[in-house]
C-alpha positions, 0 to 999 in steps of 0.5 A: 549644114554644108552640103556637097555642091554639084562640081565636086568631084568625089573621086578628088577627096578623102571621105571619112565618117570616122569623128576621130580620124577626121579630128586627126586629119584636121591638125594638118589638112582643112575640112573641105565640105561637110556632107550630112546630105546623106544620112541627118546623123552620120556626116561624111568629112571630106579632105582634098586627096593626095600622096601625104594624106594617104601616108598620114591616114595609113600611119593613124591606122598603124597607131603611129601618128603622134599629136599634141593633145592639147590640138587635137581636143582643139579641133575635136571641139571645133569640128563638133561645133561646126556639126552641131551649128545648124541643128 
């Protein structure tokens, strides 16, 4: 489990605690911290913040994001194993 160290700074990150946008997010952007300080069953998936996030959260919302199927399984397994790591 990683947990948020004191010099982050929120406001600097994208937080989702949507599995599936994250797994999204994650073909493009690298995982910054994953937070399970708040709640042991629910973890908060932080990305840096800036312009083209927002424009690749806004088209995933819209249903317009394409990916490959076969990357985002990849990931989605990737990121389950590093939720489940420290269990």
């Amino acid at each position: 489990m990683i947990m948020i160290q004191e010099n982050i700074r929120l406001k600097d990150y994208y937080s989702t605690s949507d599995l599936a946008l994250a797994t999204a997010i994650s073909l493009w952007y690298p995982i910054e911290v994953i937070d399970k300080t708040q709640n042991l069953h629910k973890a908060q998936f932080l990305f840096k913040q800036n312009e083209q996030l927002d424009q690749l959260i806004e088209a995933y919302w819209r249903g317009e994001l394409k990916v490959n199927p076969q990357a985002y399984f990849n990931a989605l397994k990737m990121l389950k194993a590093r939720l489940y790591e420290n269990r």
